[in-house]
C-alpha positions in Angstrom: 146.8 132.7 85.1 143.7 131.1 83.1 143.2 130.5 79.6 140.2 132.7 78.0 137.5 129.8 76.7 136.8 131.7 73.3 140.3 132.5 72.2 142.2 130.4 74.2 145.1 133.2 75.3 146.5 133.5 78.9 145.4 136.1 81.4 145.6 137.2 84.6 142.1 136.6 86.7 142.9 140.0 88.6 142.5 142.7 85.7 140.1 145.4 86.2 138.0 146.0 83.0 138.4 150.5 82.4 136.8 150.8 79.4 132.6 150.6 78.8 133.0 148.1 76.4 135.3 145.2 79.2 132.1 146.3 81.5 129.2 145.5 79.3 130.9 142.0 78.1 131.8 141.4 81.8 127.8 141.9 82.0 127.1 139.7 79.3 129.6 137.3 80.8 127.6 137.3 83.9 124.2 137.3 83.0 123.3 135.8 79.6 126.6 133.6 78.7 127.6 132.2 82.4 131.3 132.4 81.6 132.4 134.8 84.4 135.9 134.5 84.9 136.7 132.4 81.9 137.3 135.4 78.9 139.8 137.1 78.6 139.4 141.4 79.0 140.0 141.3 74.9 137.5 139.1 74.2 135.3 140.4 76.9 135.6 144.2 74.7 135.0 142.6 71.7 131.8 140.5 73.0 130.9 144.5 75.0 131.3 146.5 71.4 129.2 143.9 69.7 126.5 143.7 72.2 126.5 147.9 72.3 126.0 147.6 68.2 123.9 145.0 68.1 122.0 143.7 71.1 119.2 146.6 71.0 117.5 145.0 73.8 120.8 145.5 76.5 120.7 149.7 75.8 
């Protein structure tokens, strides 16, 4: 188990993201924040919906 760095929860390292939002903050995790591995798959939808909203430049 590791504690998520933006809302400090538990989870386990071994989820699989299912829904388009998990993938495209997995993607931001990876490429523009460098926090692979460290967020939660909450945070990591919430980060994905925002960046689909708002981030025109990740379509």
């Amino acid at each position: 188990m590791k504690t998520c760095t933006v809302c400090g929860e538990l989870f386990a390292e071994t989820e699989i993201p299912t829904e388009p939002a998990v993938e495209m903050g997995a993607f931001l995790a990876r490429e523009v924040y460098h926090d692979e591995g460290r967020v939660c798959l909450t945070c990591l939808a919430n980060r994905g919906r925002l960046a689909m909203m708002y981030m025109r430049d990740y379509d």
